[in-house]
KOLVEX-852423 format. One record per residue (C-alpha): residue number from 1; residue in three letters; z, y, x. Coordinates in Angstrom, 3 decimals, decimal comma. Example, Ala and Ser with C-alpha at 12.3 -4.5 7.8 and 13.67 -1.06 7.14 Angstrom:
+-----+-----+----------+----------+----------+
|   i |  aa |       c3 |       c2 |       c1 |
+-----+-----+----------+----------+----------+
|   1 | ALA |    7,800 |   -4,500 |   12,300 |
|   2 | SER |    7,140 |   -1,060 |   13,670 |
+-----+-----+----------+----------+----------+
END
This chain:
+-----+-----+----------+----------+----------+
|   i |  aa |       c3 |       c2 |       c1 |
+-----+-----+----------+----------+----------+
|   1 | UNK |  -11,131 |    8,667 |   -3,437 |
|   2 | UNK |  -10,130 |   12,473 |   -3,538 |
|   3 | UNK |   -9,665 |   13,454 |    0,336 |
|   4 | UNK |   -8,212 |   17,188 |    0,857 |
|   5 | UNK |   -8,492 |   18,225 |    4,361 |
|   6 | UNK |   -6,040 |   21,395 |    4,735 |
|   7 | UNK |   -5,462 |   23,192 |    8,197 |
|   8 | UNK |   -3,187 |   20,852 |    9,822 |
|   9 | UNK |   -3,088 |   17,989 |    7,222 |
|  10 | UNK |   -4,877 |   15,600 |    5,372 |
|  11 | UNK |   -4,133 |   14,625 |    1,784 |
|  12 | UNK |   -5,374 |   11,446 |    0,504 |
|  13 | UNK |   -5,189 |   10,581 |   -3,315 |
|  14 | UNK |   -5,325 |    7,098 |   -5,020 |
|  15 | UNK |   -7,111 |    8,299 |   -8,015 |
|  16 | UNK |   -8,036 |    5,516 |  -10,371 |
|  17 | UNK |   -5,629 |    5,816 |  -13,136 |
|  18 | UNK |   -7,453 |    3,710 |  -15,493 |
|  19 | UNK |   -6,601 |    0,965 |  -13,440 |
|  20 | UNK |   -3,049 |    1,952 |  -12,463 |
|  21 | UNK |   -4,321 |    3,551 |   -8,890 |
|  22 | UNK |   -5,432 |   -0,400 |   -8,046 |
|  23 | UNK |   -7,860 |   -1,023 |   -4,957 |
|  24 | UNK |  -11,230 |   -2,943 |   -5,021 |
|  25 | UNK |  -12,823 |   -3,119 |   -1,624 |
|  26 | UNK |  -14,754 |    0,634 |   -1,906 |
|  27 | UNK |  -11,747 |    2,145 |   -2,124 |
|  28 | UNK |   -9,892 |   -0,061 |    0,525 |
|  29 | UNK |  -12,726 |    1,123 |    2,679 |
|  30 | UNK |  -12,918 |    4,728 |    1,603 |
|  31 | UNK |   -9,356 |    5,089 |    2,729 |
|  32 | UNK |   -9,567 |    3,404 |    5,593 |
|  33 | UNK |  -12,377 |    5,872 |    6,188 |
|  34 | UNK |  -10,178 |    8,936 |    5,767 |
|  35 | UNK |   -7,622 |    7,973 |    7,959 |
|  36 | UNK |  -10,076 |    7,205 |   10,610 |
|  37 | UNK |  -11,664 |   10,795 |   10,083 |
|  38 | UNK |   -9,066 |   12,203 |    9,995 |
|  39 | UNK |   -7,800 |   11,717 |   13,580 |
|  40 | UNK |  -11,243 |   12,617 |   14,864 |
|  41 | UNK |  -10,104 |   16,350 |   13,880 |
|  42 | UNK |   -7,917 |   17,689 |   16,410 |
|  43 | UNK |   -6,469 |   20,557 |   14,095 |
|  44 | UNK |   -5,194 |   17,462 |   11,822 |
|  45 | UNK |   -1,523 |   17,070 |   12,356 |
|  46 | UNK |   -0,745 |   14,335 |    9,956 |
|  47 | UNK |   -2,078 |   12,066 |    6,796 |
|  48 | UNK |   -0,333 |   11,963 |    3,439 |
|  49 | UNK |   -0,773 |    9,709 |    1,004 |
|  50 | UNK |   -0,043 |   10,176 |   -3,195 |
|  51 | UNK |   -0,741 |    8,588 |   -6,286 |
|  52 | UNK |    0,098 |    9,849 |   -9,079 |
|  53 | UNK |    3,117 |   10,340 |  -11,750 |
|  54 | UNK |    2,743 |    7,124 |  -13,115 |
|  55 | UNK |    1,722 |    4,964 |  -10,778 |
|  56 | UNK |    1,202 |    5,422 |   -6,901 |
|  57 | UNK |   -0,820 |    2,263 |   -5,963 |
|  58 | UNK |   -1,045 |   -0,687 |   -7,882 |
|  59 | UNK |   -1,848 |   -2,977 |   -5,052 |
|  60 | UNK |   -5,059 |   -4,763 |   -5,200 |
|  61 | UNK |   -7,317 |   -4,797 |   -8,880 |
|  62 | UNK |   -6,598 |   -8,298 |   -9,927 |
|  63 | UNK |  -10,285 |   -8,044 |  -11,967 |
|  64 | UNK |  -11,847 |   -7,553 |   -8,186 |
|  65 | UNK |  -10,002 |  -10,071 |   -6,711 |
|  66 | UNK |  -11,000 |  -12,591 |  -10,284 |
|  67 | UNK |  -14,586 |  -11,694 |   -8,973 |
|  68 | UNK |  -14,233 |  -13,233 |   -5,551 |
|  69 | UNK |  -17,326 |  -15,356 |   -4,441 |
|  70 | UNK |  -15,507 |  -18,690 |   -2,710 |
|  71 | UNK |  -13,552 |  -18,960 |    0,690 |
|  72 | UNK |  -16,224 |  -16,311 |    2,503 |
|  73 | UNK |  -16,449 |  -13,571 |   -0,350 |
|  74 | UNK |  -12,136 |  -13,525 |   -0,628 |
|  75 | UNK |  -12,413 |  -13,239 |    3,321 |
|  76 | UNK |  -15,178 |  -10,450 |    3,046 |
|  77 | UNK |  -12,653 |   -8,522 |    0,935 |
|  78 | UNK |   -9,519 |   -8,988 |    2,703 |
|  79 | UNK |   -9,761 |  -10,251 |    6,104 |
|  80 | UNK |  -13,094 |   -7,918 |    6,880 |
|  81 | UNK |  -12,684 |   -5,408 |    4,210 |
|  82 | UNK |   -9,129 |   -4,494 |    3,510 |
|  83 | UNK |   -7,188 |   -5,390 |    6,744 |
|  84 | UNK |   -8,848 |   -2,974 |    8,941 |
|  85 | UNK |   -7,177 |   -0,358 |    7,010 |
|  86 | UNK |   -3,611 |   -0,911 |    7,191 |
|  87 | UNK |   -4,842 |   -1,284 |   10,889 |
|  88 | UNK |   -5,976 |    2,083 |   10,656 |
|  89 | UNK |   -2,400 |    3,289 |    9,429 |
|  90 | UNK |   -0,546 |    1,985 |   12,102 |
|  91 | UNK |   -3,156 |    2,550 |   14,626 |
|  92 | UNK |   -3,759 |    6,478 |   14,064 |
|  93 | UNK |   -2,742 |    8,624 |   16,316 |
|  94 | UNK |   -1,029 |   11,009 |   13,502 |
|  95 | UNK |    2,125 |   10,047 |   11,360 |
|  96 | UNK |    0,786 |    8,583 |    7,744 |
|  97 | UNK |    3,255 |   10,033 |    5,156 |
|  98 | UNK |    3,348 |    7,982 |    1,972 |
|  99 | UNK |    4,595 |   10,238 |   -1,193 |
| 100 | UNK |    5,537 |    7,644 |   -3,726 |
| 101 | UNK |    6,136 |    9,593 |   -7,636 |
| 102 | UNK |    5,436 |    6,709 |   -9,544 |
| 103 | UNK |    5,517 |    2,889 |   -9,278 |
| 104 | UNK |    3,939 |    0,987 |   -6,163 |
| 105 | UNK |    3,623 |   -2,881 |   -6,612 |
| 106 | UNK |    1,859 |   -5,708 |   -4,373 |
| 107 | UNK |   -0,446 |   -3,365 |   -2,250 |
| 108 | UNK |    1,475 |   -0,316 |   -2,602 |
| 109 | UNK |    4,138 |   -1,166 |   -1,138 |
| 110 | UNK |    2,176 |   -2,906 |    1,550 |
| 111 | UNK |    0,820 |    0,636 |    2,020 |
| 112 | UNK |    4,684 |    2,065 |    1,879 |
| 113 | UNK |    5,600 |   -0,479 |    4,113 |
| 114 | UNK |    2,779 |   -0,040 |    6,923 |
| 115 | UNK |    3,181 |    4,210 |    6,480 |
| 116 | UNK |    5,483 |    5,343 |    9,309 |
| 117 | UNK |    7,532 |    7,956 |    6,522 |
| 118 | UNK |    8,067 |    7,674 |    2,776 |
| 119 | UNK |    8,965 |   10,299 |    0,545 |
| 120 | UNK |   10,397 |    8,732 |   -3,204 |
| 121 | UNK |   10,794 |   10,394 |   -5,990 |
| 122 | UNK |   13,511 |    9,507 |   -8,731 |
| 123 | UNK |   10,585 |    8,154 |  -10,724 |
| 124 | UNK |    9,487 |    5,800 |   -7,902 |
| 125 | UNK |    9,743 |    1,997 |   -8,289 |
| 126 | UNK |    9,285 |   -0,965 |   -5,778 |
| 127 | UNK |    7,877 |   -4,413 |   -6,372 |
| 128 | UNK |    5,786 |   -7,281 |   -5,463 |
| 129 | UNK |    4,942 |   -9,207 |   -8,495 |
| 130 | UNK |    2,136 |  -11,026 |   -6,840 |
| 131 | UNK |    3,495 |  -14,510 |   -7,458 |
| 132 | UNK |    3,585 |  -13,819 |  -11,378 |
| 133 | UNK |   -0,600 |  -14,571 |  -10,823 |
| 134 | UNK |   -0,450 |  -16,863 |   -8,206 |
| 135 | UNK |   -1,199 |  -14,589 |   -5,096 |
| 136 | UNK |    1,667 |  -13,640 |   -2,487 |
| 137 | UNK |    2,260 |  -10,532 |   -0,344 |
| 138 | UNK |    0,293 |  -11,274 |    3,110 |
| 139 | UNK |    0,367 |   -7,833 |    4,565 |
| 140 | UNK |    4,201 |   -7,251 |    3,774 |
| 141 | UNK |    4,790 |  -10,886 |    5,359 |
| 142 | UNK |    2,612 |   -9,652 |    8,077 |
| 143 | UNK |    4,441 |   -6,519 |    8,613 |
| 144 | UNK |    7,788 |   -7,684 |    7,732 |
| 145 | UNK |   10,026 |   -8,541 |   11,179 |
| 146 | UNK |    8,168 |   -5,479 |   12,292 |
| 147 | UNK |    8,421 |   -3,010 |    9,484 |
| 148 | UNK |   11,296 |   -4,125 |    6,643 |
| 149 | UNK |   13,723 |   -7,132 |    6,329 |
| 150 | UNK |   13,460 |  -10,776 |    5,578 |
| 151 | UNK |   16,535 |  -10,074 |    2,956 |
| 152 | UNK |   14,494 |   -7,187 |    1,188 |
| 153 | UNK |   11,770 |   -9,490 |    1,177 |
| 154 | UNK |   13,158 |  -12,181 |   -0,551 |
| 155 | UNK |   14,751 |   -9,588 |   -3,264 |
| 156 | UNK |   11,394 |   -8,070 |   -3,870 |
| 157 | UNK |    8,845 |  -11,377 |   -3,433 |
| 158 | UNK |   11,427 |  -14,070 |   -4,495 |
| 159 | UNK |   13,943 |  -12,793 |   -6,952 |
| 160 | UNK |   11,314 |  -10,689 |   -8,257 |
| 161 | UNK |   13,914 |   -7,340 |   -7,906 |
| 162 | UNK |   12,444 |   -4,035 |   -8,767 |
| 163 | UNK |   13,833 |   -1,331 |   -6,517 |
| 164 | UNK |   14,401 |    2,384 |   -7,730 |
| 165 | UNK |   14,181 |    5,010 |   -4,960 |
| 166 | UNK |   17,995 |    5,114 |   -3,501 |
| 167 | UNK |   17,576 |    1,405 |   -3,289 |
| 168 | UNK |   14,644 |    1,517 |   -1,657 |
| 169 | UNK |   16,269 |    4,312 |    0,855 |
| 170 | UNK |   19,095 |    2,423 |    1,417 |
| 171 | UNK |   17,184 |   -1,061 |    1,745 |
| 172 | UNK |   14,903 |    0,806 |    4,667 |
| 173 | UNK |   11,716 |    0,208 |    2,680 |
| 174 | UNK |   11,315 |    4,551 |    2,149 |
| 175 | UNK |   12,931 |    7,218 |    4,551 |
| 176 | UNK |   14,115 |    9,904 |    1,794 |
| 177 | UNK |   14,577 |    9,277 |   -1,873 |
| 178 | UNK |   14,728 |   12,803 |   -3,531 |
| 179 | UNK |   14,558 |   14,237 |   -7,178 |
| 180 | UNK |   11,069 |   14,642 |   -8,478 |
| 181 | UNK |   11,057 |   18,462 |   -8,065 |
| 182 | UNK |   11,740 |   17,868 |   -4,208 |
| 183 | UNK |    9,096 |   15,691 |   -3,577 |
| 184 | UNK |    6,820 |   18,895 |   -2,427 |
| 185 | UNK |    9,778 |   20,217 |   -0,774 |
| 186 | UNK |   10,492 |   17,535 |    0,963 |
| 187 | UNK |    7,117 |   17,155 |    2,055 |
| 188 | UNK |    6,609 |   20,484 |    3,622 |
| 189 | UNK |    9,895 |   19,853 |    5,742 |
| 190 | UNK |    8,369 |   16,640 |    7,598 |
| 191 | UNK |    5,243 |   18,418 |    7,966 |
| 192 | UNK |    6,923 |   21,013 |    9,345 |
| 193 | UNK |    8,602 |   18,854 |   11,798 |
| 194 | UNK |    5,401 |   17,446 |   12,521 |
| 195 | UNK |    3,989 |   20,661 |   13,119 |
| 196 | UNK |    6,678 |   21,396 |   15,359 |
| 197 | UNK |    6,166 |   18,185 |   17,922 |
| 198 | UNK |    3,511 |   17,945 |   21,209 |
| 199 | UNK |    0,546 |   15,760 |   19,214 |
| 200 | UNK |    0,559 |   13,957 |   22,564 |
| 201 | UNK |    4,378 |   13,206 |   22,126 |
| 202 | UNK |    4,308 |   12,440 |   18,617 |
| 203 | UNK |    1,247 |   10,075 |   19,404 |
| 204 | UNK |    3,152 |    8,059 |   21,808 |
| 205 | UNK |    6,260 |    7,808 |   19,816 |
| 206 | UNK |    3,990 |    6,327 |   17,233 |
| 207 | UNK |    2,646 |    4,059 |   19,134 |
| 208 | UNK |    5,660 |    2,624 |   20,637 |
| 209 | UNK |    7,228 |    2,671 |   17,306 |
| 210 | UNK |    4,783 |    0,603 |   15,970 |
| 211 | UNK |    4,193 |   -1,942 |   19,267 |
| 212 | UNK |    5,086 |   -4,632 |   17,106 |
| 213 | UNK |    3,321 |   -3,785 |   14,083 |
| 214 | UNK |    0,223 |   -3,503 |   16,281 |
| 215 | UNK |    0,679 |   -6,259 |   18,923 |
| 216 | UNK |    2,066 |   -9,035 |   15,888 |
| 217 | UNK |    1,859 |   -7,720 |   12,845 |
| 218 | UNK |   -1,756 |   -7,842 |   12,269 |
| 219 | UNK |   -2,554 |  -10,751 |   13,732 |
| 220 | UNK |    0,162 |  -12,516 |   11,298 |
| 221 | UNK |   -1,521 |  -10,644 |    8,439 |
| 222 | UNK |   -5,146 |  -11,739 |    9,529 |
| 223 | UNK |   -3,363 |  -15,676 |    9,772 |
| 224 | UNK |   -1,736 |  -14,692 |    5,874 |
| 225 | UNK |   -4,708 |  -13,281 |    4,608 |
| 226 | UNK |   -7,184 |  -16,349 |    5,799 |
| 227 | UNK |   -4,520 |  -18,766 |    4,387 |
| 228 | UNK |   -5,055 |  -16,835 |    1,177 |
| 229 | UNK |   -8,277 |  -16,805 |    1,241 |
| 230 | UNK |   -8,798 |  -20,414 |    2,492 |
| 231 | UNK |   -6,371 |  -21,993 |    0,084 |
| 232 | UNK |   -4,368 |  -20,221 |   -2,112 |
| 233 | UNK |   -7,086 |  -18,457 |   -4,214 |
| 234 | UNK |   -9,374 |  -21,462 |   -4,094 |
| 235 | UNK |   -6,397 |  -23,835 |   -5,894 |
| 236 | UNK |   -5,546 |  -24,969 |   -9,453 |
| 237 | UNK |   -2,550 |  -22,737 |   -9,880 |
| 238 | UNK |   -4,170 |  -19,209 |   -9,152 |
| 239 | UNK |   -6,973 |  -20,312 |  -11,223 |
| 240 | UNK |   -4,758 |  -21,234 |  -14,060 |
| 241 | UNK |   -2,587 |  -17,843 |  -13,774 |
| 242 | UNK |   -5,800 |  -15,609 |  -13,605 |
| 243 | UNK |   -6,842 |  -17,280 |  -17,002 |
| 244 | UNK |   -3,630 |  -16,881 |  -18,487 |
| 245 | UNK |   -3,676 |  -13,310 |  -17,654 |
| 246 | UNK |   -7,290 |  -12,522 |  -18,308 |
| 247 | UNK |   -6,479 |  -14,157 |  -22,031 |
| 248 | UNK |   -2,659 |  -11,784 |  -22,353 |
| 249 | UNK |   -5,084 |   -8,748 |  -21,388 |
| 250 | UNK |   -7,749 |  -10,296 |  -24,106 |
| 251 | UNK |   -5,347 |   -9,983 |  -27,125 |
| 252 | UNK |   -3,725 |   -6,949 |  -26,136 |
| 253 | UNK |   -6,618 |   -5,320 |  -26,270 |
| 254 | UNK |   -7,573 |   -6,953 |  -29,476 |
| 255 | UNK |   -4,236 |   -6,177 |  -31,010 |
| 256 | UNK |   -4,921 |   -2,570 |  -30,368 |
| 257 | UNK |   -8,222 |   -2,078 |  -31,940 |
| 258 | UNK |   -6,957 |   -3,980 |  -35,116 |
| 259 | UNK |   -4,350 |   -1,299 |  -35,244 |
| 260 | UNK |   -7,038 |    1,366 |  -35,466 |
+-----+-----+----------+----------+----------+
END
């Protein structure tokens, strides 16, 4: 995972476009790794996170999570593996800017959602079509009476909804929703208020902005993510919705090399 440490900020970059900017566990842990070095550096001001054009994180990669060893190996990757980093986010010390260009689904906007500013772009899209494979949004849930809105949550997990960037302003899920060619503008403006804070001041606001986040938040992800570990991922219907997907992906991919 690409991580650009500038003078007074810290650029991280979901950078697995083959697989839609998706997470396994290395690259869960790689970025919660960045974050955490990040605030070791006192000259670091604040993290920003970006995907890409297309896509800025496609949640978690549904062949990693196919892969999953039983009840311990789904809690190795999520409970042990992956939850410690959206701790990370809220924890730090410095404000975690997410820059969304592209689409963010399941994970993404988990990440969007646990980021304390978010910068869309025009091209930006919102959704969390876990359910479609049998899987649910823990971290969202987790972070929801904290972070979002139990109406937003039913539009995006229930409904299904896709949001496009005003919505997704409007709604409270990102802070800004700009055209594409303002996204760097934009940027550099909340970096330069950020610049322009005490770090000790700007620590504490975080920290009592996110009291909740901290104090319930991840301990009703940790209960999510064991229940979806423990029961959801071991039952008949995920099962039955990874093989239907596994076998959609199959003949795509067979109906494109027959067009060759």
């Amino acid at each position: 995972m690409p991580v650009h440490v500038h003078p007074d900020h810290t650029v991280i970059t979901f950078d697995r476009p083959h697989k839609r900017n998706s997470m396994d566990l290395a690259a869960w842990q790689s970025l919660g790794a960045a974050v955490r070095a990040a605030q070791q550096d006192p000259a670091q001001r604040a993290i920003v996170l970006r995907g890409d054009g297309r896509s800025f994180c496609a949640g978690n990669d549904i062949d990693a999570m196919s892969a999953l060893d039983g009840v311990q190996g789904a809690k190795d990757y999520f409970v042990t593996g992956m939850l410690p980093t959206f701790h990370a986010i809220a924890a730090s010390p410095l404000p975690v800017i997410a820059v969304v260009e592209g689409a963010a689904l399941g994970g993404g906007v988990e990440l969007v959602t646990w980021s304390d500013i978010v910068i869309a772009g025009e091209n930006a899209t919102f959704a969390l079509p876990e359910a479609k494979i049998g899987v649910w949004a823990t971290v969202y849930f987790g972070a929801m009476p904290a972070a979002s809105s139990r109406r937003l949550g039913a539009r995006l997990a229930l409904a299904g909804d896709t949001l496009g960037h005003k919505e997704a302003r409007d709604l409270g899920l990102a802070t800004y929703a700009v055209g594409q060619e303002e996204l760097d503008g934009t940027l550099e403006r909340v970096l330069n208020g950020v610049r322009a804070a005490a770090p000790d001041a700007l620590a504490r606001s975080k920290r009592w902005l996110n009291r909740e986040l901290l104090d319930d938040g991840l301990a009703a992800s940790e209960a999510a993510l064991n229940e979806l570990s423990e029961e959801t991922l071991q039952g008949v219907e995920f099962t039955d919705r990874m093989d239907a997907f596994h076998a959609a992906k199959a003949a795509r991919t067979a109906a494109r090399e027959g067009a060759k």
